[in-house]
NUTORLUM-109899 format. One record per residue (C-alpha): chain; x, y, z. Coordinates in Angstrom, 3 decimals, padded with zeros to 6 digits. Layout:
+----+----------+----------+----------+
! ch !       xx !       yy !       zz !
+----+----------+----------+----------+
!  A !        X !        Y !        Z !
...
+----+----------+----------+----------+
***
This chain:
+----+----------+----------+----------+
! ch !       xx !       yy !       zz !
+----+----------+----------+----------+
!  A !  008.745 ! -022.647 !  005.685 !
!  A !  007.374 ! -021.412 !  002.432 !
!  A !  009.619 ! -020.734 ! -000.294 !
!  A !  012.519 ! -021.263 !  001.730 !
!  A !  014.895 ! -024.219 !  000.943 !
!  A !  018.201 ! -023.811 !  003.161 !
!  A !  018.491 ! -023.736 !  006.801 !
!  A !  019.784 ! -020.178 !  006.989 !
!  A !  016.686 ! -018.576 !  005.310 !
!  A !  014.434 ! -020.568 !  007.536 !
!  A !  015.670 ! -019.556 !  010.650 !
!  A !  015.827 ! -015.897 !  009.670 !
!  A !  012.455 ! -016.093 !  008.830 !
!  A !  011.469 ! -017.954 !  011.802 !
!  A !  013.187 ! -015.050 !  014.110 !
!  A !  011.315 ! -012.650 !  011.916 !
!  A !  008.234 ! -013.575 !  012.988 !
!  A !  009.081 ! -013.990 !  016.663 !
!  A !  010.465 ! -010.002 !  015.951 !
!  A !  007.178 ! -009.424 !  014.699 !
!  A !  005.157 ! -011.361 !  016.978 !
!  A !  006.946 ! -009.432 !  019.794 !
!  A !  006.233 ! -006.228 !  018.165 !
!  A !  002.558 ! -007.119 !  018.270 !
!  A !  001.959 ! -007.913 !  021.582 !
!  A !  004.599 ! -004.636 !  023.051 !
!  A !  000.780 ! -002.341 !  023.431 !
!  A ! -000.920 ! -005.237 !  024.843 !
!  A ! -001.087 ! -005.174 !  028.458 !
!  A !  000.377 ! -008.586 !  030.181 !
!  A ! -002.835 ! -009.652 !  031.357 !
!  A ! -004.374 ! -009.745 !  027.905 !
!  A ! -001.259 ! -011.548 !  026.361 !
!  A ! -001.979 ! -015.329 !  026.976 !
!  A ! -005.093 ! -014.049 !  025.068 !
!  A ! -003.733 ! -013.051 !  021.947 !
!  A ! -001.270 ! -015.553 !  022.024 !
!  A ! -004.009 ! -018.706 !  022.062 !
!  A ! -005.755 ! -016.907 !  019.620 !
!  A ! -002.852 ! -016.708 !  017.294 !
!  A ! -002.416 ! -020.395 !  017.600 !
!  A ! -005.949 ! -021.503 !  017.200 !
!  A ! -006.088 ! -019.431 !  014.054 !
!  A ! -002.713 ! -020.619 !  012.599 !
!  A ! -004.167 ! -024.333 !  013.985 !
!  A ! -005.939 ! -026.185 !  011.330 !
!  A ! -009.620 ! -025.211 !  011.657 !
!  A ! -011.821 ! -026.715 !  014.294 !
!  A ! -014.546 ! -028.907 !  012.918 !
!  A ! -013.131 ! -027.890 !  009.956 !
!  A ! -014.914 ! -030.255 !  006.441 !
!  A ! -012.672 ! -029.422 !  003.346 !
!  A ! -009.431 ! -030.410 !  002.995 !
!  A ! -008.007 ! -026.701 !  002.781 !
!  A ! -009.822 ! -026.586 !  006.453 !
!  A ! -007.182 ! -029.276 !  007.756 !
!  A ! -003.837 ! -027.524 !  007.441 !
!  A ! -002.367 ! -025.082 !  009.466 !
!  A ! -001.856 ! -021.565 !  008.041 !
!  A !  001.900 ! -022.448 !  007.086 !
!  A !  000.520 ! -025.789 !  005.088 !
!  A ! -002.068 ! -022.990 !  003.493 !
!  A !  000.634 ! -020.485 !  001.892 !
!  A !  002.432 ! -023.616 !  000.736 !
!  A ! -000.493 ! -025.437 ! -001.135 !
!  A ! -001.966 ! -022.280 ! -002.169 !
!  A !  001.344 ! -020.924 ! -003.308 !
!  A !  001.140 ! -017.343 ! -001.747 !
!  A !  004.611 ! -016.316 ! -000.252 !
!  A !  003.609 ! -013.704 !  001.988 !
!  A !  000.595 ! -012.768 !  004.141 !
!  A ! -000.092 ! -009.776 !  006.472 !
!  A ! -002.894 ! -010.074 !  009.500 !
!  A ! -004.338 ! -007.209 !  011.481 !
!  A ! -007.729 ! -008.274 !  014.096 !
!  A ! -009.612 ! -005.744 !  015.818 !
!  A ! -011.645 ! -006.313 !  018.827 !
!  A ! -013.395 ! -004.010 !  021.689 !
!  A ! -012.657 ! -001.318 !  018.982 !
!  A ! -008.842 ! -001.532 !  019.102 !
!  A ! -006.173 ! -003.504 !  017.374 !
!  A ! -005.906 ! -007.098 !  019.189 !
!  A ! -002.592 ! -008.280 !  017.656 !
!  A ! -001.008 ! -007.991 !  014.228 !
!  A !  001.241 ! -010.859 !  012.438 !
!  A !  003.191 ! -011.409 !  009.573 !
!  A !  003.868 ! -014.438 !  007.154 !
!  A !  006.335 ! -015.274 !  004.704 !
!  A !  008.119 ! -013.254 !  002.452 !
!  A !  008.159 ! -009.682 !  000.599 !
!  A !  009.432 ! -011.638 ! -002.425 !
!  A !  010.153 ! -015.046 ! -003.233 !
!  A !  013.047 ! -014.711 ! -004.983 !
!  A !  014.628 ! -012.989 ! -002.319 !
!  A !  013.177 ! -014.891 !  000.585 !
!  A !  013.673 ! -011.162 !  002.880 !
!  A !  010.685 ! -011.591 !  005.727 !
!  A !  007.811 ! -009.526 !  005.963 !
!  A !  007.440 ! -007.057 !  008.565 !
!  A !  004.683 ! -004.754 !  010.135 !
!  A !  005.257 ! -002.106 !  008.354 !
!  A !  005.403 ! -004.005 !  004.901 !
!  A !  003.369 ! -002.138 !  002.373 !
!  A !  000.790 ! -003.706 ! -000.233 !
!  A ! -001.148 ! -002.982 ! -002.732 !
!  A ! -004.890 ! -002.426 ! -001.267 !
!  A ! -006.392 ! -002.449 ! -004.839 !
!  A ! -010.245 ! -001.559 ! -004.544 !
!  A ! -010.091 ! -000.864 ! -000.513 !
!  A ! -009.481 !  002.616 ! -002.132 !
!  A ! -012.833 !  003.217 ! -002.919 !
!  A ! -014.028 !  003.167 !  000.788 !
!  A ! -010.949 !  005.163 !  001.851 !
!  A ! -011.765 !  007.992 ! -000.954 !
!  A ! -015.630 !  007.599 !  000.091 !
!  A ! -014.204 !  008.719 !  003.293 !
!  A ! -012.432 !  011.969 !  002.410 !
!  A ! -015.305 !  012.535 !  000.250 !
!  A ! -017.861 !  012.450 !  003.348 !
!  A ! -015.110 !  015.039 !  004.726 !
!  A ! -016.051 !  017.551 !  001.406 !
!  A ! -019.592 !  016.777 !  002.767 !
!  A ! -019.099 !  017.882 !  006.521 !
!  A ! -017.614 !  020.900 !  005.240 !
!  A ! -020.330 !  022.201 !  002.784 !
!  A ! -017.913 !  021.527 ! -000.574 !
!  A ! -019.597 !  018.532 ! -001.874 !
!  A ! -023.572 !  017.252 ! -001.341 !
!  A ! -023.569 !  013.814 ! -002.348 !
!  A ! -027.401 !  014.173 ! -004.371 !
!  A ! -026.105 !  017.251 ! -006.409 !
!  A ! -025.223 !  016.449 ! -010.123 !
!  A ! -021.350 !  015.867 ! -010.462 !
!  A ! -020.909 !  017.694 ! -013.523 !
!  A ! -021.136 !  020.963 ! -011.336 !
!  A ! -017.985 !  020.015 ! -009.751 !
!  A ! -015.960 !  019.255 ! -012.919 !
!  A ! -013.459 !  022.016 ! -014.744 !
!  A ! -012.556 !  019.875 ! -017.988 !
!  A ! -015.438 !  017.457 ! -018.755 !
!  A ! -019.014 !  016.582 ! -018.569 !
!  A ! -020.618 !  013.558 ! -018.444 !
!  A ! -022.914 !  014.123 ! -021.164 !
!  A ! -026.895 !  013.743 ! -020.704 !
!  A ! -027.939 !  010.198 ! -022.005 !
!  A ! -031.512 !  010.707 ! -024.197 !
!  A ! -032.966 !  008.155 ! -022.394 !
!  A ! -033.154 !  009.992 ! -019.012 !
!  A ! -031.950 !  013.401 ! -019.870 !
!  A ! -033.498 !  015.123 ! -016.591 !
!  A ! -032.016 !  012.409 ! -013.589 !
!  A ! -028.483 !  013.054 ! -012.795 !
!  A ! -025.586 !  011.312 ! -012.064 !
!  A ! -024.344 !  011.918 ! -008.453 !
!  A ! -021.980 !  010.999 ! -005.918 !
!  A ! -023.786 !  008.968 ! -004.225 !
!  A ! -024.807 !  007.134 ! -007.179 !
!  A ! -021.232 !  006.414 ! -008.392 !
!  A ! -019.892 !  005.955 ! -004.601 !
!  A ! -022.639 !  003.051 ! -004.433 !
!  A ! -021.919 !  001.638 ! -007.563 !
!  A ! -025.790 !  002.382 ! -009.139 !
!  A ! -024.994 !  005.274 ! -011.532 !
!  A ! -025.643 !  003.350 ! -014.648 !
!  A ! -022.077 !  003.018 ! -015.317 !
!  A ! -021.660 !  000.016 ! -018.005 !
!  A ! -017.744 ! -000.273 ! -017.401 !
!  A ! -017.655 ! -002.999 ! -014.598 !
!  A ! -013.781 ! -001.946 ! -014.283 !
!  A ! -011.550 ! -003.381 ! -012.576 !
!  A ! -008.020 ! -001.648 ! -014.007 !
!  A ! -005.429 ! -003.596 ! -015.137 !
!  A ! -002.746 ! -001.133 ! -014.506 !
!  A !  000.333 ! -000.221 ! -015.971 !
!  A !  004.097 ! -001.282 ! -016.335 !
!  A !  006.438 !  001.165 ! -014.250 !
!  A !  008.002 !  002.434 ! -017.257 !
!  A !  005.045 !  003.134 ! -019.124 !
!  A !  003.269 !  006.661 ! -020.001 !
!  A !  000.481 !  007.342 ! -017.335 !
!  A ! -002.870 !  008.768 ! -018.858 !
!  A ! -004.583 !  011.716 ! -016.643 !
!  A ! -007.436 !  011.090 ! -015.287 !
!  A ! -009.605 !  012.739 ! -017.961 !
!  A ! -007.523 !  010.564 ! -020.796 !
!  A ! -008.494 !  006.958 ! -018.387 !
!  A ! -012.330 !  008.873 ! -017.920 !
!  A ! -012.452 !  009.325 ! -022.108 !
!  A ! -010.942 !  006.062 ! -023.199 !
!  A ! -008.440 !  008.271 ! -024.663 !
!  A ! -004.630 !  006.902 ! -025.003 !
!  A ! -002.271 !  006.067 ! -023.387 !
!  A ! -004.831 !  004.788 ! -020.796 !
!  A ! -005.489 !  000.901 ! -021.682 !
!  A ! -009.142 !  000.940 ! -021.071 !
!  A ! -012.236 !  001.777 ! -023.052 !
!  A ! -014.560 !  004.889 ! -022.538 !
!  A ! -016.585 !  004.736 ! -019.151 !
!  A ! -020.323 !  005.429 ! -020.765 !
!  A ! -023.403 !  005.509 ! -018.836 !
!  A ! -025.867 !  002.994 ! -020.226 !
!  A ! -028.526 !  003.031 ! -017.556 !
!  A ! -030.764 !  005.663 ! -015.239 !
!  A ! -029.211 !  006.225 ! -011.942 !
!  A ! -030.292 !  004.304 ! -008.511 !
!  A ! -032.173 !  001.279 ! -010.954 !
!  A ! -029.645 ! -001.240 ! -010.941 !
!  A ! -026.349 ! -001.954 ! -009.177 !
!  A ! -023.253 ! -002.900 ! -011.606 !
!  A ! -019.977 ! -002.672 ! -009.874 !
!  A ! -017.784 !  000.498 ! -011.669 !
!  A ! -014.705 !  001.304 ! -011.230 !
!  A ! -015.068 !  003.461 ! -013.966 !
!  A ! -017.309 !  005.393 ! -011.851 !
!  A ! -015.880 !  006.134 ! -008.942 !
!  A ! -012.899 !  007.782 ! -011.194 !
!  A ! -015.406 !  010.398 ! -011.501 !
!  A ! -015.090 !  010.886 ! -008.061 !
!  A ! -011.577 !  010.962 ! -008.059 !
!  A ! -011.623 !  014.037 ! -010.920 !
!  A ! -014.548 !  015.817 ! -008.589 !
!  A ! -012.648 !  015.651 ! -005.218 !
!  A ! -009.573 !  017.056 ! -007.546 !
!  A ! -011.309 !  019.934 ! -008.852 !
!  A ! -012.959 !  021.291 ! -005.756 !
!  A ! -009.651 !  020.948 ! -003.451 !
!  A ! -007.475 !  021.992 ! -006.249 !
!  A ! -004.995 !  019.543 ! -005.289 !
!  A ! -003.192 !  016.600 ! -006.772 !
!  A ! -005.081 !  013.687 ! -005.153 !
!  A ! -002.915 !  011.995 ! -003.174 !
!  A ! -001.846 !  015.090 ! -001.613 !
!  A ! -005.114 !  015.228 ! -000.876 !
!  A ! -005.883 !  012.339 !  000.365 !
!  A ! -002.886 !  012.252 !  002.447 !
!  A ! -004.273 !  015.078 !  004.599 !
!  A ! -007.462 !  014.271 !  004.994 !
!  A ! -007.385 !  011.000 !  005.931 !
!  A ! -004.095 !  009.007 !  006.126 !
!  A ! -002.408 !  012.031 !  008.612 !
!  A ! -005.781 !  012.379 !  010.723 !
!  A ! -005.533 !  008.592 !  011.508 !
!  A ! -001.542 !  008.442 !  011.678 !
!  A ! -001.423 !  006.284 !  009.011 !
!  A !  002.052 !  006.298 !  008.477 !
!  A !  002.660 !  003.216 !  006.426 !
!  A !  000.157 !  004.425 !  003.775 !
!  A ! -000.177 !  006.430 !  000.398 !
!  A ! -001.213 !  007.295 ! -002.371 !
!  A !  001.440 !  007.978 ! -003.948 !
!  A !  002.730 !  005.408 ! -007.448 !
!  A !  005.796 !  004.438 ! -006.792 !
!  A !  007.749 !  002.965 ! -010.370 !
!  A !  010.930 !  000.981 ! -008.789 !
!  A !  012.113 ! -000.453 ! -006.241 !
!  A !  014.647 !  002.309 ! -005.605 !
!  A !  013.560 !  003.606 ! -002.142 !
!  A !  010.523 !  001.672 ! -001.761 !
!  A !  012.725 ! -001.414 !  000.068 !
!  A !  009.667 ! -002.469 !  002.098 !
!  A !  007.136 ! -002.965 ! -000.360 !
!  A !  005.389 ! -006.682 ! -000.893 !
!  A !  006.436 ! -007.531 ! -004.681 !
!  A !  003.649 ! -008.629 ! -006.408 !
!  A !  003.680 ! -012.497 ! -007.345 !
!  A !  001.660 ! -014.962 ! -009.933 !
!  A ! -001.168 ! -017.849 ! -008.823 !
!  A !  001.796 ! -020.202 ! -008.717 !
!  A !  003.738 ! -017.939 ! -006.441 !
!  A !  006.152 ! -016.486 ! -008.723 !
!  A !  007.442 ! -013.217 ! -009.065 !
!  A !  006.364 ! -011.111 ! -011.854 !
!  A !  008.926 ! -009.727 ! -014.076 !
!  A !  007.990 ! -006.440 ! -012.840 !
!  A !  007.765 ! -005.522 ! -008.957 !
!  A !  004.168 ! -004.609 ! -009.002 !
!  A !  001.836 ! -002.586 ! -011.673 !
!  A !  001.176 !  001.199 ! -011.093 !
!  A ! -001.910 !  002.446 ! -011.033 !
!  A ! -003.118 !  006.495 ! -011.431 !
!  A ! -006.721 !  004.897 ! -010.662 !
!  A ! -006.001 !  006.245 ! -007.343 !
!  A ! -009.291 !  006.437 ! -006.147 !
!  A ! -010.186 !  003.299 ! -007.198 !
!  A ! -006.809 !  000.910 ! -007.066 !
!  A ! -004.236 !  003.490 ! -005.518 !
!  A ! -003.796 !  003.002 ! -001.824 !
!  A ! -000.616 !  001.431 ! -000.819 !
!  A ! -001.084 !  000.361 !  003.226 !
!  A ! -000.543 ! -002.152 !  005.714 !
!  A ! -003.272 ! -004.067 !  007.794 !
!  A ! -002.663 ! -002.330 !  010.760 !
!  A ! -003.218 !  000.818 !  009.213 !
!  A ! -006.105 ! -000.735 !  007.441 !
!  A ! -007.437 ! -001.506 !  011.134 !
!  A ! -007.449 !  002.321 !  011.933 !
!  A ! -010.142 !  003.110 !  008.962 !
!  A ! -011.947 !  000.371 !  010.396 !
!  A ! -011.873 !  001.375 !  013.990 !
!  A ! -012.482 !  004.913 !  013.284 !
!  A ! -015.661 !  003.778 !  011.095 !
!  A ! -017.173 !  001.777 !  014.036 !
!  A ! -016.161 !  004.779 !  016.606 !
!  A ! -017.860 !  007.061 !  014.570 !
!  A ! -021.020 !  005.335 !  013.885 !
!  A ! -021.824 !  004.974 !  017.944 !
!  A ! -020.591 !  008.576 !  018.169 !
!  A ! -017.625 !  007.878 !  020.654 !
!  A ! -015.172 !  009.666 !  018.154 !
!  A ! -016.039 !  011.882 !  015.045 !
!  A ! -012.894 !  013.577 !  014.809 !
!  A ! -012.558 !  012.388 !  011.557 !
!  A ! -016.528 !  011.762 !  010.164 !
!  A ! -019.423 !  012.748 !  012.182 !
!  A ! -021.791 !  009.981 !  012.897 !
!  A ! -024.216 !  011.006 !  010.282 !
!  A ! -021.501 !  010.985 !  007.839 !
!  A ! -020.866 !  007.792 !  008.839 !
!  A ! -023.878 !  006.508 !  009.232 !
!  A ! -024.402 !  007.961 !  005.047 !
!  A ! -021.981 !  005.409 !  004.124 !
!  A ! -023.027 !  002.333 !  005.713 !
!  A ! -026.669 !  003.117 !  004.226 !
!  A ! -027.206 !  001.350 !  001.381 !
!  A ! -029.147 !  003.437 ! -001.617 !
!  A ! -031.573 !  000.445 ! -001.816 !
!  A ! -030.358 ! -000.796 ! -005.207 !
!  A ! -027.694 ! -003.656 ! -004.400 !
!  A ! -025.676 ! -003.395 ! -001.321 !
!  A ! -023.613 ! -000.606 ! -000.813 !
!  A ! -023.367 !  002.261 !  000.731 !
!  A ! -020.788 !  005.321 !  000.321 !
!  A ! -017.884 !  003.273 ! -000.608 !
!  A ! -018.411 !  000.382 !  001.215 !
!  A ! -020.194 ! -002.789 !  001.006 !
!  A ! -022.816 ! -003.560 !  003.530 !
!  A ! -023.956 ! -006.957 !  004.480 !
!  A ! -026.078 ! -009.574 !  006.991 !
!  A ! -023.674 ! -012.155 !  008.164 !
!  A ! -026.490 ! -014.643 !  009.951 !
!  A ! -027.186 ! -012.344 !  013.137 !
!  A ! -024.677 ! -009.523 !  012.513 !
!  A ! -024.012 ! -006.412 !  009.902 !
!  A ! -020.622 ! -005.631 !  008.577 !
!  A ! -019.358 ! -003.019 !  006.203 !
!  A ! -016.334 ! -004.145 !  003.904 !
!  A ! -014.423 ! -004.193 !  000.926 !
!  A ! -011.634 ! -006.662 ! -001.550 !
!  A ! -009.402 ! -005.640 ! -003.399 !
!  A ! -007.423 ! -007.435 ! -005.975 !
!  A ! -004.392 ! -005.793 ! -007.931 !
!  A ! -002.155 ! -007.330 ! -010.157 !
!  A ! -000.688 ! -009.714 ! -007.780 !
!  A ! -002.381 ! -008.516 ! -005.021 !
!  A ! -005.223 ! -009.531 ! -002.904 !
!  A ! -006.720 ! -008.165 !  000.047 !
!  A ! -009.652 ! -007.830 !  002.367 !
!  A ! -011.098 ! -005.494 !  005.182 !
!  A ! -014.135 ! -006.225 !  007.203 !
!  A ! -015.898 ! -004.331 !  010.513 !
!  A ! -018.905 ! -005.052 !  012.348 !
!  A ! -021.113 ! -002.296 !  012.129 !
!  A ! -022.001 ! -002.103 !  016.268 !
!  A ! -019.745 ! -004.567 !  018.194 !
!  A ! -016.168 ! -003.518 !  017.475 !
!  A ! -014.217 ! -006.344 !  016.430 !
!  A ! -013.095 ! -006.645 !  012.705 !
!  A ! -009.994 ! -008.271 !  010.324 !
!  A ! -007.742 ! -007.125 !  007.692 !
!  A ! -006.028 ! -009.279 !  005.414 !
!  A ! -003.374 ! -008.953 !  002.798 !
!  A ! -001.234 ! -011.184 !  000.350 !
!  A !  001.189 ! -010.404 ! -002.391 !
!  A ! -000.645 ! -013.125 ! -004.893 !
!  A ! -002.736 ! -013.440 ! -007.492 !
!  A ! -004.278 ! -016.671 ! -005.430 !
!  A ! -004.468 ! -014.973 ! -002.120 !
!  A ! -007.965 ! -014.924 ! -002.013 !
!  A ! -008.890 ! -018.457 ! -001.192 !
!  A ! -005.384 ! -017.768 !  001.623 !
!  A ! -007.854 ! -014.720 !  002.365 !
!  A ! -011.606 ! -016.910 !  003.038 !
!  A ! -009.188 ! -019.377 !  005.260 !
!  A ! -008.602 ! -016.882 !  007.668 !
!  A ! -011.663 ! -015.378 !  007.846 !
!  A ! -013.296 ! -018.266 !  009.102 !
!  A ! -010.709 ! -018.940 !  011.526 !
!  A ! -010.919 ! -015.380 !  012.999 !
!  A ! -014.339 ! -015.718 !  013.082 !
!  A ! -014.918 ! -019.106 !  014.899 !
!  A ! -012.011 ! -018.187 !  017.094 !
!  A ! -013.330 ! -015.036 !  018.093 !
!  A ! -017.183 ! -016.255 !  018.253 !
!  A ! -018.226 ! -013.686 !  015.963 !
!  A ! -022.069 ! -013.545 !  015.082 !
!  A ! -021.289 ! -014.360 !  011.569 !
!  A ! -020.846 ! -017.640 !  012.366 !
!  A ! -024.017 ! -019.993 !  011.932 !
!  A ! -025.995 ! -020.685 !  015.076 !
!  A ! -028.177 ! -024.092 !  015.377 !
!  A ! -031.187 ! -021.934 !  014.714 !
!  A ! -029.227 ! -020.938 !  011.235 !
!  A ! -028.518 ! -024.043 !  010.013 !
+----+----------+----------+----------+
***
């Protein structure tokens, strides 16, 4: 198996993930579990009809050529989680076995996760997404720009990426030991944050330029109306109302208590001198999570939007964030796009060693989360996304009349 040279450390990981496996399939009933587990195998199975040469190995063949030692799955379908599955290894050095509840580093899928808690400010009258978000700030303004002094920047401008923002952040992140900025030092340019100022170069809503920058605006607006620290914050108003209890917010700087967190790992597969970079870009680059917990946002999204459950966001809220501002293609957080006959919301996210991606169809209630602990996870990532989607017959794939 990947990254694993003797005998001993390839059995333990092989009972791992018949542990985990078994784990997966204890909420499915027995009728349904010949299901999941030919579905499992067609997806680990090199890919059927499959053209490129990355198409022709199995999933195990795929971590080893593409040099990603470990790999968490979650897939939804008929609105609940189908089956969850582990791969490889929390750290190569070490060789120790994922498990379920295996953390990572979500990276930008913390942008649709604060949109959410945001659209919770919105339900309860202490935030309008089309009001100017200087009124919500207590330290800083974002200063009028000559060239369109009278349009304001809003939430719904920065949650959709068309402020005008010039940044185009990403954030790096920082060492563990290093000095954090606050969020008005990262917002300024100011040090000890390691990025420039986040400046405003264009009028709101006319073009769409991805900014992190911007939605860490957002992050110092929810602050200052809850008067909370924000992953407190964030903790109860979305992660506890979901029982996402493999999930925070919260930076950790060691590995002293954090025992089952994916270490974060190179394009060749190698550890990092460092476990993982911390990042107090929370709402942007914060989350740590698992798939399956992942799965729960996603689920609760596509309950919501056919109104079957709004205990967390009405359907009009989420209905808001799936609407894309007509400038580029998000919404409130998340991304929104036509996939030959279907729509999907979604989001990546890529950390310093960390890559990762969540996807839901907007009506039919099946969806896929995806996680590595590599800098070359993503093209691990596109592999099983077209296997879960040709497996599963989703209406992304092409269709004779497509092609």
């Amino acid at each position: 198996m990947l990254l694993l040279t003797s005998t001993s450390k390839s059995t333990q990981k092989i009972l791992s993930l018949s542990f985990v496996f078994t784990l997966a399939l204890q909420s499915v009933p027995a009728s349904a579990q010949v299901d999941v587990k030919t579905m499992i195998s067609t997806i680990e199975s090199p890919l059927k009809n499959g053209e490129s040469e990355l198409d022709k190995l199995s999933l195990e063949q795929l971590m080893e050529k593409l040099r990603v030692p470990g790999m968490s799955i979650a897939v939804i379908k008929d609105f609940k989680l189908h089956w969850a599955k582990t791969y490889g290894v929390i750290d190569a050095q070490s060789g120790k076995a994922l498990n379920l509840q295996t953390r990572f580093q979500a990276a930008s899928i913390s942008k649709p996760i604060t949109a959410m808690a945001a659209m919770r400010m919105v339900q309860d009258g202490r935030l309008n997404l089309d009001t100017d978000v200087n009124t919500y700030f207590k330290s800083l303004r974002i200063p009028a720009n000559p060239a369109f002094p009278n349009q304001a920047i809003t939430p719904r401008s920065l949650f959709s990426h068309t402020s005008g923002a010039a940044d185009g952040f990403g954030f790096p992140g920082y060492e563990p030991d290093a000095t954090l900025p606050t969020t008005e030092e990262i917002l300024e340019g100011k040090l000890p944050s390691n990025v420039g100022k986040i400046l405003f170069t264009e009028a709101p809503f006319q073009v769409s330029k991805y900014s992190g920058g911007g939605v860490m605006f957002m992050q110092l607006a929810m602050r200052d109306i809850s008067g909370r620290p924000f992953a407190d914050l964030m903790r109860t108003s979305v992660l506890q109302p979901l029982a996402m209890h493999d999930s925070s917010f919260v930076q950790a700087k060691n590995l002293e208590g954090n025992p089952n967190a994916a270490l974060a790992h190179d394009e060749a597969g190698q550890r990092f001198a460092a476990p993982w970079h911390v990042y107090p870009e929370l709402a942007t680059s914060g989350l740590w999570t698992t798939p399956s917990d992942l799965a729960k946002v996603i689920i609760a999204m596509q309950n919501a939007l056919l109104g079957k459950d709004e205990n967390l966001l009405t359907q009009q809220s989420a209905r808001e964030m799936i609407t894309p501002v007509s400038v580029g293609r998000f919404g409130i957080g998340w991304s929104i796009s036509q996939r030959n006959n279907g729509w999907y919301f979604s989001h990546s996210g890529a950390n310093w060693g960390y890559r990762a991606w969540a996807i839901g169809h907007i009506r039919k209630g099946y969806g896929l989360v995806v996680m590595t602990n590599s800098d070359s996870g993503m093209s691990l990532i596109n592999q099983v996304v077209d296997r879960v989607e040709s497996a599963y017959n989703w209406d992304s794939r092409p269709t004779a009349s497509s092609r």
